[in-house]
MARNUFI-225255 format. One record per residue (C-alpha): residue number from 1; residue in three letters; x, y, z. Coordinates in steps of 0.05 Angstrom, whole numbers. Layout:
N
PT, NUM, ALA, X, Y, Z
...
***
This chain:
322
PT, 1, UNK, 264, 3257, 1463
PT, 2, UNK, 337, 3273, 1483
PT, 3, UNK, 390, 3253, 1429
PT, 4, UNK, 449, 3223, 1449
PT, 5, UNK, 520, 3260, 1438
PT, 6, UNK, 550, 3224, 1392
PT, 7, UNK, 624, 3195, 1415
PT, 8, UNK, 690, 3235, 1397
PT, 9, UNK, 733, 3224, 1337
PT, 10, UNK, 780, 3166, 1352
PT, 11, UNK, 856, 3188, 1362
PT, 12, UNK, 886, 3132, 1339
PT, 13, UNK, 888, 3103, 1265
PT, 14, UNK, 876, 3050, 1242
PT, 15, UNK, 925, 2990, 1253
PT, 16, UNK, 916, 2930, 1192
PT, 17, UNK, 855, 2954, 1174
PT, 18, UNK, 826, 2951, 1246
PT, 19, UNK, 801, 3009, 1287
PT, 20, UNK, 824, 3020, 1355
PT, 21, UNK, 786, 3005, 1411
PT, 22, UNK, 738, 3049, 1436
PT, 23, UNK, 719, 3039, 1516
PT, 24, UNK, 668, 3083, 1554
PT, 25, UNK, 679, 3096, 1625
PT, 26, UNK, 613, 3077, 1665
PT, 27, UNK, 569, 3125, 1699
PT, 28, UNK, 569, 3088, 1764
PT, 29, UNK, 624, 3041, 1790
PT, 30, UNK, 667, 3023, 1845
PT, 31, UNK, 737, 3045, 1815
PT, 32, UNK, 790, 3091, 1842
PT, 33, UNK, 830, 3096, 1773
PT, 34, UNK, 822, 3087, 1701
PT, 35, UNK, 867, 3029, 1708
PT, 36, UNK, 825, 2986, 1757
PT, 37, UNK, 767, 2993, 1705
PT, 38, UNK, 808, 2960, 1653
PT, 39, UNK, 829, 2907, 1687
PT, 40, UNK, 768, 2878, 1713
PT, 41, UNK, 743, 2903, 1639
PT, 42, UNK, 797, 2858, 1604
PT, 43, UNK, 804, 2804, 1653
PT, 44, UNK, 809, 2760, 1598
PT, 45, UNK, 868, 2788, 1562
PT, 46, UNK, 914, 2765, 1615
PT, 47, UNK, 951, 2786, 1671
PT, 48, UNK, 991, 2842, 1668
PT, 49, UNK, 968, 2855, 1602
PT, 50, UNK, 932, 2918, 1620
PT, 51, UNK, 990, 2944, 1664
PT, 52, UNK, 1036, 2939, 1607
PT, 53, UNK, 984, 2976, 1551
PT, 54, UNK, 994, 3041, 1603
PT, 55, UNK, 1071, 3030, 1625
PT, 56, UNK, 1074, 3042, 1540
PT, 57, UNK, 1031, 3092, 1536
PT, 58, UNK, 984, 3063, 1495
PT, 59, UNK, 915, 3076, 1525
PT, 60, UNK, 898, 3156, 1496
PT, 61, UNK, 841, 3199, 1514
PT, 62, UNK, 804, 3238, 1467
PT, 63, UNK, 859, 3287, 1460
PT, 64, UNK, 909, 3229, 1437
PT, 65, UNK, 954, 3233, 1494
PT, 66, UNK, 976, 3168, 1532
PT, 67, UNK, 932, 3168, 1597
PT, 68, UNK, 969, 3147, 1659
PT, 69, UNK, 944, 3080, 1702
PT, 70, UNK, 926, 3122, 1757
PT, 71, UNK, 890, 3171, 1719
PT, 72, UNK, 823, 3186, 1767
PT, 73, UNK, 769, 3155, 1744
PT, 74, UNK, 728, 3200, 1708
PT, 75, UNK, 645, 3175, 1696
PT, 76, UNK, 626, 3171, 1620
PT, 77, UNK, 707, 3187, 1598
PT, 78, UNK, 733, 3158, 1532
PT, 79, UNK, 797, 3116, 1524
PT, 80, UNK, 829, 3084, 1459
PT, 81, UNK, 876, 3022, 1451
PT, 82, UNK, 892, 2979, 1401
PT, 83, UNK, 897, 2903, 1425
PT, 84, UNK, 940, 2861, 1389
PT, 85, UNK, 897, 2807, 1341
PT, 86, UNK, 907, 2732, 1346
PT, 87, UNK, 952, 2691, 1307
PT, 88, UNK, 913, 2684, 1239
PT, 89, UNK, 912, 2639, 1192
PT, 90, UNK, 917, 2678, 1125
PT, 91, UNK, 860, 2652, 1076
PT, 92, UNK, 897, 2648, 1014
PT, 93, UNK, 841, 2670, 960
PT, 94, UNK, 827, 2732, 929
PT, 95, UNK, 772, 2781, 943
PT, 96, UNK, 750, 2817, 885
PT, 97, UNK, 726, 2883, 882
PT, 98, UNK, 665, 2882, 824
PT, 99, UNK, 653, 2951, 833
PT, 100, UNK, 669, 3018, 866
PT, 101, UNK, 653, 3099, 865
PT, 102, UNK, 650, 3150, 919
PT, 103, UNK, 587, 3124, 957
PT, 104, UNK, 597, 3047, 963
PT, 105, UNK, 649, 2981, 946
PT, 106, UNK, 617, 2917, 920
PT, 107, UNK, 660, 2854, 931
PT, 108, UNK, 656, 2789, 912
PT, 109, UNK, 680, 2748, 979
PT, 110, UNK, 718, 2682, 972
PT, 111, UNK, 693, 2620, 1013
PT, 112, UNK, 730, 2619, 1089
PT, 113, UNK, 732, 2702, 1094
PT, 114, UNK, 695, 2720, 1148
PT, 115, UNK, 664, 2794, 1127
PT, 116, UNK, 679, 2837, 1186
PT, 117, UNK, 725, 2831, 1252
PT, 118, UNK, 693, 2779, 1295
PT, 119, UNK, 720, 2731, 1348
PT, 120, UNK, 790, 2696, 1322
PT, 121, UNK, 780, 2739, 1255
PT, 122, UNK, 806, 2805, 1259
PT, 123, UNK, 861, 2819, 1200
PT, 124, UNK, 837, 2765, 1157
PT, 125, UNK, 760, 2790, 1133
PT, 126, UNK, 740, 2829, 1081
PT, 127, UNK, 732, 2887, 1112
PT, 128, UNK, 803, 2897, 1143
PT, 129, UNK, 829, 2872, 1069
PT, 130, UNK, 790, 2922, 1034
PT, 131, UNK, 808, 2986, 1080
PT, 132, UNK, 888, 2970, 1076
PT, 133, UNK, 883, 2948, 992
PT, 134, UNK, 836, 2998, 983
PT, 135, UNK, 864, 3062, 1025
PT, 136, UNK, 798, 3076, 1054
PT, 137, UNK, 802, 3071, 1123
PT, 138, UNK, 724, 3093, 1130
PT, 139, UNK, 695, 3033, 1093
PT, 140, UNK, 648, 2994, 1131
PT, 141, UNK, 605, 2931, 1126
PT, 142, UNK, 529, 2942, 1101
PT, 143, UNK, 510, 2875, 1114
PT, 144, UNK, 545, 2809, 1126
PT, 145, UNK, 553, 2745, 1093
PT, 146, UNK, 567, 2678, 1139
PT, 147, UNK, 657, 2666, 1139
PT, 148, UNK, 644, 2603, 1099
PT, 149, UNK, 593, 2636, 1045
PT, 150, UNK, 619, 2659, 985
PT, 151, UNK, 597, 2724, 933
PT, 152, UNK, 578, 2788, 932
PT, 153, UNK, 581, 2837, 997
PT, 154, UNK, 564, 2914, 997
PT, 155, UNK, 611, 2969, 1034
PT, 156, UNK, 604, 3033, 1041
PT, 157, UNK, 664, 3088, 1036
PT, 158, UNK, 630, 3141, 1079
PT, 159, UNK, 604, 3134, 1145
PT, 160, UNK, 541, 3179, 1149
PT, 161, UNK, 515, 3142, 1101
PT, 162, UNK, 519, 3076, 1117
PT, 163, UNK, 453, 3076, 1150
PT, 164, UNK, 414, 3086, 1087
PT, 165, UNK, 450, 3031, 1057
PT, 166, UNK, 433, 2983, 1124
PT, 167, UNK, 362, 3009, 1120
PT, 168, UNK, 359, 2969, 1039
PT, 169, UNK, 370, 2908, 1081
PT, 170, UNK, 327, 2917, 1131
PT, 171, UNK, 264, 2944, 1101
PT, 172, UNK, 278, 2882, 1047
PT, 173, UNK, 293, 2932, 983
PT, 174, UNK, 350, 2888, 961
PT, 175, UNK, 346, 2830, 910
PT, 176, UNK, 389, 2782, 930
PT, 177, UNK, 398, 2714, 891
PT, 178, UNK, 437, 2659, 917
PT, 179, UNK, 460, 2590, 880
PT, 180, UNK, 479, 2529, 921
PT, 181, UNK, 493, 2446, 906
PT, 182, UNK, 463, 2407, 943
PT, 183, UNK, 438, 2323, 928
PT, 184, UNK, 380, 2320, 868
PT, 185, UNK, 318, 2297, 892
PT, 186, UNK, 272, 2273, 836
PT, 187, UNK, 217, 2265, 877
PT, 188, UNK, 215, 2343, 911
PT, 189, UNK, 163, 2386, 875
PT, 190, UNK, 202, 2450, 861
PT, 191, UNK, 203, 2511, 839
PT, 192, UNK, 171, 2529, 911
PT, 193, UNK, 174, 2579, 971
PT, 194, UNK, 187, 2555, 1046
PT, 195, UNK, 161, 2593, 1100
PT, 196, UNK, 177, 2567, 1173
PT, 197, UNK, 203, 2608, 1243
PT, 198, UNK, 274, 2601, 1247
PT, 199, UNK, 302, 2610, 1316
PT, 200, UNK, 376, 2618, 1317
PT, 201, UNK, 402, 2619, 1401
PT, 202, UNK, 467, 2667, 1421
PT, 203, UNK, 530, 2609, 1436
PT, 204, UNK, 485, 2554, 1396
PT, 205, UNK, 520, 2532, 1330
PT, 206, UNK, 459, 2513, 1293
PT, 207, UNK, 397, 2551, 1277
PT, 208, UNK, 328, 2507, 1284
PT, 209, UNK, 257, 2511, 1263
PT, 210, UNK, 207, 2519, 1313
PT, 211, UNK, 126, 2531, 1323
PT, 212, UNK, 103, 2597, 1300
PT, 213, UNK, 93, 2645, 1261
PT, 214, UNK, 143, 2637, 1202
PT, 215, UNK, 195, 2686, 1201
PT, 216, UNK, 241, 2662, 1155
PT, 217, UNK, 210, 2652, 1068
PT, 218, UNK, 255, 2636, 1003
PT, 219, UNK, 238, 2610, 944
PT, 220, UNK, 282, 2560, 921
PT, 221, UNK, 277, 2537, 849
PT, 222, UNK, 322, 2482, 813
PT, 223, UNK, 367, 2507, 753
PT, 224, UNK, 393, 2430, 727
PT, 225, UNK, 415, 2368, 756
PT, 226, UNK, 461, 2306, 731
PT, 227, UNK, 484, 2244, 754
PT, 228, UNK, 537, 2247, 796
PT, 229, UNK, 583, 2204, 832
PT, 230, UNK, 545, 2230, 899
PT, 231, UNK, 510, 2193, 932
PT, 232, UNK, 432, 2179, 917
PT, 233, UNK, 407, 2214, 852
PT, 234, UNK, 468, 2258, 841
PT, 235, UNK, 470, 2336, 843
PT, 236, UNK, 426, 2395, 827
PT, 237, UNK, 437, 2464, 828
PT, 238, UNK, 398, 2505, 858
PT, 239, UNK, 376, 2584, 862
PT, 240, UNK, 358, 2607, 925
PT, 241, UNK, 318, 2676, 929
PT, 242, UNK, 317, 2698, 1013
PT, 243, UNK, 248, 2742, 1020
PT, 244, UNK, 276, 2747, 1094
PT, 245, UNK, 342, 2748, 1133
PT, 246, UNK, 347, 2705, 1186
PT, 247, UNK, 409, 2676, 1202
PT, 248, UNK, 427, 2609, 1166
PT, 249, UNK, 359, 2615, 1130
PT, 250, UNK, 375, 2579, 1062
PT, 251, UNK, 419, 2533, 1092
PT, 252, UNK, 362, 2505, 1143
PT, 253, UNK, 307, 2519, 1087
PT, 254, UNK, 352, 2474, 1047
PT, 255, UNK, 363, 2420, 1097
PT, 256, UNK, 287, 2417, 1113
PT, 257, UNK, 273, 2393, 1036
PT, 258, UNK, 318, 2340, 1049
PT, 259, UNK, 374, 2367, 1007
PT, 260, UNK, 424, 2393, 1052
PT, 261, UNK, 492, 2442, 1016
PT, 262, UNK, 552, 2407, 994
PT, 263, UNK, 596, 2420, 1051
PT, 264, UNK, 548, 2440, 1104
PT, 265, UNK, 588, 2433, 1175
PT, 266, UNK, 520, 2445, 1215
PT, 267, UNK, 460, 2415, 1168
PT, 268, UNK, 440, 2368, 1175
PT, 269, UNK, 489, 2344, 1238
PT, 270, UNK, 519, 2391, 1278
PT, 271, UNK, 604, 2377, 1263
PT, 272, UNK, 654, 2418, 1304
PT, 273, UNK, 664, 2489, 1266
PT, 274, UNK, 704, 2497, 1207
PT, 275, UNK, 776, 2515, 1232
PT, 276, UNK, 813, 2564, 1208
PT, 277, UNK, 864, 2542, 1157
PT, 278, UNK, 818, 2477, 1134
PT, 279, UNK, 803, 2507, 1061
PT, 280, UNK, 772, 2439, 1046
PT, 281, UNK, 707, 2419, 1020
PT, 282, UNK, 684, 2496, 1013
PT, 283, UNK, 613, 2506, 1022
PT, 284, UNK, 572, 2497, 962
PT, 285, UNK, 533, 2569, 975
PT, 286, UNK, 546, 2626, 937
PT, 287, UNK, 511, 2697, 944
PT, 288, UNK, 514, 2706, 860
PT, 289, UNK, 463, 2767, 850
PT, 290, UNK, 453, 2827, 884
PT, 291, UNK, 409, 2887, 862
PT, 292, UNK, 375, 2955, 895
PT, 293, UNK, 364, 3027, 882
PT, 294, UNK, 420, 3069, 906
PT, 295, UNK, 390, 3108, 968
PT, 296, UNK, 444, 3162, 955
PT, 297, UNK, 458, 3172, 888
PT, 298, UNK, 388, 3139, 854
PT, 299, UNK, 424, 3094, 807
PT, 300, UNK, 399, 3026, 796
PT, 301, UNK, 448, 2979, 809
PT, 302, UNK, 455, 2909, 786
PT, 303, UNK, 517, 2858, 807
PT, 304, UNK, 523, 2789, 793
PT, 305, UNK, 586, 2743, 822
PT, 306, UNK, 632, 2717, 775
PT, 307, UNK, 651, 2665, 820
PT, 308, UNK, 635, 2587, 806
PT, 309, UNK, 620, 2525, 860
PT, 310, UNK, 666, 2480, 858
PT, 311, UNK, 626, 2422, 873
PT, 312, UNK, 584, 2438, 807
PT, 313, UNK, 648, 2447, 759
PT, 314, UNK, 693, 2386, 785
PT, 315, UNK, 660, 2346, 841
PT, 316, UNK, 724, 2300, 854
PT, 317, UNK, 765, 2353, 858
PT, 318, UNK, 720, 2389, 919
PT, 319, UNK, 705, 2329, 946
PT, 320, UNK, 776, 2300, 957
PT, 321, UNK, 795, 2238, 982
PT, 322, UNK, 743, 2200, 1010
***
């Protein structure tokens, strides 16, 4: 089996955290120059945004020099840019690094920060934070927790290794505990493990259940309950153990019981997505254990948020005015 060469060194640093743009030339194609890829590549951007990236030189090959617009196109050729990020809201909350050596970063996430660069969050996640607080420009995400989820998170500082890290995740050698409030339902029989298939559709908000073979198993397990001025029986709190990944899992698993999370935009009724900038009515999920066996250095590692739900400690004050 033939490997594949892996890609040059990128020229350009890193700009907020973010790493420049990294663009491929196709094998095959129609265009003259390296400019007329781009453009129909980044129709998007706008017009003559492309034009002006090479009138300032900012489009580098692999040697970092500026390549011109009319540069001939050249099949499987490299290019770098940096595009400027959209206008962020900053989320005003601080992420918490719980631990750190040489081989990885553990931090414990606030609610609203997405985890890596993704659509309209680019500066603002966890990732870009850590890189420019921490001066580590080759930390990178071994897993990801949803933007509105809050806890712990695993980085890792050096690149080839990363992959043993994902591979924890993957082959399920991570303990991973979660807490969440949600309504108290005397009547639901719990401690007890939920198995369904969990299909979750690219451009669909939601995740659903389906027919099939499960996919998608946590054990969820209630720690107390009180009265509460919520509606119904008041509130529990619950601890949610994933045995799988899948996305949304213990948020659907959740809303299946009939006790959908405090602060759930998608469970049980789809709402429109959180916006950026609406720090209200966090989510009432928290990611509060995570545990493994370090793949690099064999250390057994044990981490445990130190973050609360708000819902839990003062209920008023998360839920607002009503």
């Amino acid at each position: 089996m033939r490997r594949r060469t892996p890609p040059p060194p990128s020229p350009l640093p890193q700009r907020d955290g973010i790493d420049a743009v990294r663009v491929r030339l196709p094998m095959t194609g129609p265009w003259s120059t390296v400019r007329e890829h781009l453009v129909e590549r980044l129709s998007g951007a706008g017009a003559g945004v492309v034009d002006g990236m090479f009138d300032a030189g900012l489009v580098v090959g692999a040697d970092g020099r500026a390549v011109p617009g009319n540069a001939p196109y050249t099949p499987g050729m490299f290019v770098w840019f940096h595009r400027d990020p959209p206008a962020e809201t900053p989320v005003p909350f601080l992420l918490e690094v719980v631990y750190r050596d040489e081989h990885i970063v553990v931090a414990d996430k606030p609610h609203f920060l997405a985890t890596t660069p993704r659509g309209g969050h680019v500066t603002e996640t966890a990732l870009a934070r850590l890189r420019r607080e921490l001066g580590v420009p080759t930390l990178g995400a071994a897993h990801r927790l949803d933007r509105l989820t809050a806890g712990l998170v695993l980085f890792t500082v050096r690149p080839e290794e990363r992959g043993a890290y994902q591979t924890l995740f993957r082959d399920r050698r991570v303990h991973k505990e979660y807490e969440a409030v949600a309504p108290y339902d005397p009547v639901l029989a719990l401690p007890r493990t939920v198995s369904s298939r969990i299909l979750k559709e690219r451009g669909v908000l939601a995740a659903r259940e389906v027919e099939g073979e499960p996919n998608a198993v946590s054990r969820i397990e209630l720690i107390a309950h009180r009265p509460g001025p919520a509606a119904g029986h008041g509130l529990g709190r619950y601890r949610l153990v994933p045995h799988t990944g899948q996305t949304h899992q213990l948020r659907v698993h959740m809303n299946a019981l009939g006790t959908p999370i405090l602060g759930d935009p998608l469970y049980p009724e789809v709402a429109a997505p959180v916006p950026a900038g609406d720090f209200r009515r966090p989510l009432q999920l928290l990611a509060r254990e995570l545990g493994f066996t370090d793949p690099v250095t064999g250390r057994e590692h044990r981490f445990r948020s130190g973050r609360s739900l708000d819902a839990w400690a003062a209920y008023e004050d998360w839920a607002g005015p009503q």
